[in-house]
Residue frames as qw, qx, qy, qz and C-alpha x, y, z in Angstrom:
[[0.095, -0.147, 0.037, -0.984, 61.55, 13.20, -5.24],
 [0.468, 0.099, 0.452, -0.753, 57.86, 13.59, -4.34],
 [0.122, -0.071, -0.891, -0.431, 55.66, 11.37, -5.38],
 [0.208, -0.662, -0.717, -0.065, 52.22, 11.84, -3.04],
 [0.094, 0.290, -0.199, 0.932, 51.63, 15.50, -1.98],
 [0.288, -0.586, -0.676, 0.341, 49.30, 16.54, 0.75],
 [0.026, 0.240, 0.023, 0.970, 47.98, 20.21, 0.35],
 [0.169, -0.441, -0.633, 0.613, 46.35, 21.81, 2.80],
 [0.216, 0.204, 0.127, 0.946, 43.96, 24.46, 1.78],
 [0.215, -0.319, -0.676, 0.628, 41.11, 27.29, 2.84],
 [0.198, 0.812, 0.542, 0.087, 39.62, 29.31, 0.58],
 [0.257, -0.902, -0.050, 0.344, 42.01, 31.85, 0.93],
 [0.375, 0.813, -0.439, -0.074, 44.78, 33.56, -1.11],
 [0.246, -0.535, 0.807, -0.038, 47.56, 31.39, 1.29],
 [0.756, 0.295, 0.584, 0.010, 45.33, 28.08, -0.26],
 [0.647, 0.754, -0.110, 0.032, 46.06, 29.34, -3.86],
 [0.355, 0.697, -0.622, -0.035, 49.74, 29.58, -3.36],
 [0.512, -0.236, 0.825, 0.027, 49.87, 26.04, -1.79],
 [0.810, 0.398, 0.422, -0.089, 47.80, 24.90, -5.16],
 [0.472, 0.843, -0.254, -0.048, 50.14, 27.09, -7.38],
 [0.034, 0.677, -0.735, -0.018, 53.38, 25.81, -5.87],
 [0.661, -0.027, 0.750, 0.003, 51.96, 21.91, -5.82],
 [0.695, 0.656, 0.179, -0.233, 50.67, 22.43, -8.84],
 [0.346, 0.852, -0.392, 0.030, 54.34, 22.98, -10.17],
 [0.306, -0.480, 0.819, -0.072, 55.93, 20.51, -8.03],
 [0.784, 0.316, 0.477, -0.241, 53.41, 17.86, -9.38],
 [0.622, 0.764, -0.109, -0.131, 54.08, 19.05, -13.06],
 [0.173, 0.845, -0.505, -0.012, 57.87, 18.54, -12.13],
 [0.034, -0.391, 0.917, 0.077, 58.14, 15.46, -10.75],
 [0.547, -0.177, -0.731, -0.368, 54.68, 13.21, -11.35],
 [0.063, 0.090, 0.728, -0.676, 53.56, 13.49, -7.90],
 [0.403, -0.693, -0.557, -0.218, 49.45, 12.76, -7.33],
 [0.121, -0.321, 0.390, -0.854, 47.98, 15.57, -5.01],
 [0.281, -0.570, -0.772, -0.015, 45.60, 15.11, -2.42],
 [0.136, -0.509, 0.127, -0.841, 43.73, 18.33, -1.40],
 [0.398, -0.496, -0.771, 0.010, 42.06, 18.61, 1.75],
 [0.182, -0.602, -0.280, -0.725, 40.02, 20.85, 3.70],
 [0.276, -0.227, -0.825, 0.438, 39.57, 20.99, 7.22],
 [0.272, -0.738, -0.304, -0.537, 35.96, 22.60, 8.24],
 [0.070, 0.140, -0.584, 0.797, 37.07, 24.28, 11.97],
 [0.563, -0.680, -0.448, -0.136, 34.77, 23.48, 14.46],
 [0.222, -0.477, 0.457, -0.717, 34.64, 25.58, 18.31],
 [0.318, -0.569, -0.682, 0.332, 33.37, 24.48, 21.70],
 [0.307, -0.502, -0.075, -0.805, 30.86, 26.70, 22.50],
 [0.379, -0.501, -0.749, 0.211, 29.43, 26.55, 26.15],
 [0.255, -0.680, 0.013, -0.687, 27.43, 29.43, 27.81],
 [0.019, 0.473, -0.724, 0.502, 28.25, 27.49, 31.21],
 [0.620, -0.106, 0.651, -0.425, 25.55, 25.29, 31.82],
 [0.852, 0.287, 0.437, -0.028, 25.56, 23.69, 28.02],
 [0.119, 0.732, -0.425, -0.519, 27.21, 23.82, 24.94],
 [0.867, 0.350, 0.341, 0.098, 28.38, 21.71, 22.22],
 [0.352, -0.285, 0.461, 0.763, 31.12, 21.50, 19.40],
 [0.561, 0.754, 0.279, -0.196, 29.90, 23.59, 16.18],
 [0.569, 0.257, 0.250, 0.740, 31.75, 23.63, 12.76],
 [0.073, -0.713, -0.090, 0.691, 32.41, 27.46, 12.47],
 [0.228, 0.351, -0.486, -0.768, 31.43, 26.90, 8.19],
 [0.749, 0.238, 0.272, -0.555, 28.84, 25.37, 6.21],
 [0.672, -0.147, 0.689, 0.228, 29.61, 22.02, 4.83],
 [0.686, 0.688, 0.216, 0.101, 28.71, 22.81, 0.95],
 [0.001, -0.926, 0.366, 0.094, 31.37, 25.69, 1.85],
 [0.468, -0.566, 0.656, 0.174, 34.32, 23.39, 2.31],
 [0.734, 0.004, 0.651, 0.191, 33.35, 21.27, -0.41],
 [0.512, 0.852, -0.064, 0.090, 33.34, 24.13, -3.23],
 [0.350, -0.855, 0.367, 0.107, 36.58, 24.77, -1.40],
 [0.538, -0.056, 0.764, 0.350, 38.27, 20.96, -2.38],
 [0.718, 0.505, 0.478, 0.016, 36.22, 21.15, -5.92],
 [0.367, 0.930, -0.007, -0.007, 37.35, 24.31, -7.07],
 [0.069, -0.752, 0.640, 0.145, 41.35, 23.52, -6.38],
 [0.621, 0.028, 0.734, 0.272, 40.91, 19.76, -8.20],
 [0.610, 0.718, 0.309, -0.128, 39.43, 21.84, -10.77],
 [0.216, -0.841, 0.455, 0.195, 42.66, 24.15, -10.51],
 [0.394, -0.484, 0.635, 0.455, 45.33, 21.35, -10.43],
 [0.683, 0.255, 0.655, 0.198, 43.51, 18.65, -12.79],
 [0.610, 0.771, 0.166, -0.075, 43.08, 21.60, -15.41],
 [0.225, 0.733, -0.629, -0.129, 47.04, 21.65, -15.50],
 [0.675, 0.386, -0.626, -0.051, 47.36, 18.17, -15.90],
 [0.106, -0.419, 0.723, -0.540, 47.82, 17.03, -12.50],
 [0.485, -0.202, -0.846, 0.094, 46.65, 13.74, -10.68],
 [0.036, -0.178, 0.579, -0.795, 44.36, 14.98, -7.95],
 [0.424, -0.534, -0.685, -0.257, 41.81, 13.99, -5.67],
 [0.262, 0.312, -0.571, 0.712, 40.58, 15.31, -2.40],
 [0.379, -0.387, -0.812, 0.219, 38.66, 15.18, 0.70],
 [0.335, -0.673, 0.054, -0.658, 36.38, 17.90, 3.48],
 [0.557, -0.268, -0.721, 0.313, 37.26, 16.50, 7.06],
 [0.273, -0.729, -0.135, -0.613, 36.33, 18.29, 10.35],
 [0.732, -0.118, -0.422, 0.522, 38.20, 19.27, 13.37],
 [0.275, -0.930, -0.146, 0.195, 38.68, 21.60, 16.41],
 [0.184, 0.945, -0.230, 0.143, 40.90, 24.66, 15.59],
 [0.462, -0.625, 0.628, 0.024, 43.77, 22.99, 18.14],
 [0.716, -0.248, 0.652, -0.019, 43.52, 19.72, 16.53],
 [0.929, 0.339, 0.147, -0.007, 44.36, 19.97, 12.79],
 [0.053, -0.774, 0.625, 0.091, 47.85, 19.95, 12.85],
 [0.344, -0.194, 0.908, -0.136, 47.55, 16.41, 14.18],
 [0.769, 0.378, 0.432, -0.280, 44.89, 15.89, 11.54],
 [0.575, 0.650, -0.486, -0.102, 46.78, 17.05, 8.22],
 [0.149, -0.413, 0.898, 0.007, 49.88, 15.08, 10.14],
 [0.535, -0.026, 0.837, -0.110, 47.71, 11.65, 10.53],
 [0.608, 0.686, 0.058, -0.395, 45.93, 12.49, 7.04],
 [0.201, 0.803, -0.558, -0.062, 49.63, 12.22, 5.34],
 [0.095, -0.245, 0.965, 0.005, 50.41, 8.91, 6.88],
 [0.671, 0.362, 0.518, -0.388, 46.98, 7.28, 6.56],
 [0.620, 0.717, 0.190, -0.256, 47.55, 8.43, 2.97],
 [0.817, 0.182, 0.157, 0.524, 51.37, 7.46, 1.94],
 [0.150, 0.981, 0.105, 0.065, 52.43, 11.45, 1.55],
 [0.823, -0.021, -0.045, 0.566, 55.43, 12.18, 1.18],
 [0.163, 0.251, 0.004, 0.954, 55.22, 16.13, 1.35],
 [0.181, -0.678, -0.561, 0.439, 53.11, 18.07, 3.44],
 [0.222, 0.263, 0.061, 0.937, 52.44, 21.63, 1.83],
 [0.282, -0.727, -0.530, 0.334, 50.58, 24.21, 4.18],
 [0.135, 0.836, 0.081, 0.526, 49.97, 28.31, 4.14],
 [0.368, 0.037, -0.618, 0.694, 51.57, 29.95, 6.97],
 [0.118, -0.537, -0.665, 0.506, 49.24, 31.25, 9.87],
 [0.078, -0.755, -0.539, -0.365, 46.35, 33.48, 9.57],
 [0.425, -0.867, -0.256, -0.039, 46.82, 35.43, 13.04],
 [0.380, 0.468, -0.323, 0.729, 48.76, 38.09, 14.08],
 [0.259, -0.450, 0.288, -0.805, 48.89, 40.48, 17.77],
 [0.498, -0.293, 0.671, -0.466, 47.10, 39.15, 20.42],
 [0.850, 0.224, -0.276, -0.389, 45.30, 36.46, 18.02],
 [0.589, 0.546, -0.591, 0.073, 48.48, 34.84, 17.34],
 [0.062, -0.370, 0.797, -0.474, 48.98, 34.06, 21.26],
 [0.696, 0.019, 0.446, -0.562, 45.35, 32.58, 21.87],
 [0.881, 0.315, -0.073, -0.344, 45.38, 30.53, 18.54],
 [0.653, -0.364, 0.562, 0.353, 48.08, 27.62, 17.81],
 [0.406, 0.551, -0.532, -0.499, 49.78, 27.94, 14.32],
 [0.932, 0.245, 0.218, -0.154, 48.46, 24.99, 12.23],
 [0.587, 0.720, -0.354, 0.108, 52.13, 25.25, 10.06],
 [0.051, -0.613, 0.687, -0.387, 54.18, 25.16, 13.09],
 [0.791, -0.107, 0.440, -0.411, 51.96, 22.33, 14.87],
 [0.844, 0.525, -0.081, -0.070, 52.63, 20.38, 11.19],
 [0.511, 0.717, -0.447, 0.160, 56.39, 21.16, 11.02],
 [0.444, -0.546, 0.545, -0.456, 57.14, 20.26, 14.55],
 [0.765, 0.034, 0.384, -0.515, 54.85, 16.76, 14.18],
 [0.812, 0.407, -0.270, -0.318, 55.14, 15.18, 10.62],
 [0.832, -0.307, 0.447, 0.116, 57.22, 12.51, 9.69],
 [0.549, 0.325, 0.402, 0.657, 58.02, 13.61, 6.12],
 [0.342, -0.066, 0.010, 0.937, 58.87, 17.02, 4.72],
 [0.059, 0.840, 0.456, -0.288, 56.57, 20.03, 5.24],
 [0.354, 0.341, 0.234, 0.839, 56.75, 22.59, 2.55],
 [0.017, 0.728, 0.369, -0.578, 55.37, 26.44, 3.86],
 [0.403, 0.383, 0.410, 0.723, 54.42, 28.62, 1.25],
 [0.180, -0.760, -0.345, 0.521, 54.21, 31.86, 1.59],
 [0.375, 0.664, 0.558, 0.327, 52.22, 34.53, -0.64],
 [0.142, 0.401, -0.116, 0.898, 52.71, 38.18, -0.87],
 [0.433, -0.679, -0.118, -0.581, 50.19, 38.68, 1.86],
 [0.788, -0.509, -0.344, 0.042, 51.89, 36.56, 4.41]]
């Protein structure tokens, strides 16, 4: 069964239920978590300049990881985790290389954020994951999704 988990999370309700349901896989089979964060960054250009800007403040992301190691470790869980940074397209392909870099053997992710026209301009980070990995991707999905 699992033994290294990868959780993906955001500050958001859909991050809690990926910490609740690792949390519980962990508890069931001894699995270490790694959390991790990804701060989103944009290109911005106004057409004659621009640059790439994270679209959150770095303390942000790191209450983000503290407060879910605080989460698992107070149920007993093995966790550590990380803040990386990455354009909106490109963290599928980060969580993915994150996961191998790191031995994972489970991939857990929330399911997209965007709906209506949103949903067509943005790429689902879940789908980009499930499509990509090399080991099993778990979606969880909360009463809001």
């Amino acid at each position: 069964m699992y033994k290294n988990i990868l959780a993906a999370v955001d500050g958001t309700s859909h991050g809690a239920g990926v910490l609740d349901t690792v949390a519980s896989l962990a508890a069931l089979t001894g699995a270490s978590v790694h959390v991790i964060h990804i701060r989103p960054a944009q290109v911005i250009t106004d057409g004659i300049s621009g640059g790439v800007f994270a679209t959150e403040e770095p303390a942000e992301g790191r209450q983000v990881v503290d407060e879910a190691l605080t989460r698992l470790r107070a149920g007993g869980v093995t966790a550590d985790g990380e803040v990386d940074e990455g354009l909106r397209e490109d963290l599928a392909g980060i969580l993915v290389d994150r996961a191998t870099a790191l031995g994972a053997d489970l991939i857990a992710v929330g399911p997209g954020h965007y709906s209506g026209i949103s949903a067509l301009l943005h790429s689902s980070v879940s789908r980009g994951v499930a499509k990509s990995a090399p080991v099993s991707v778990l979606l969880v999905r909360t009463d809001e999704s």
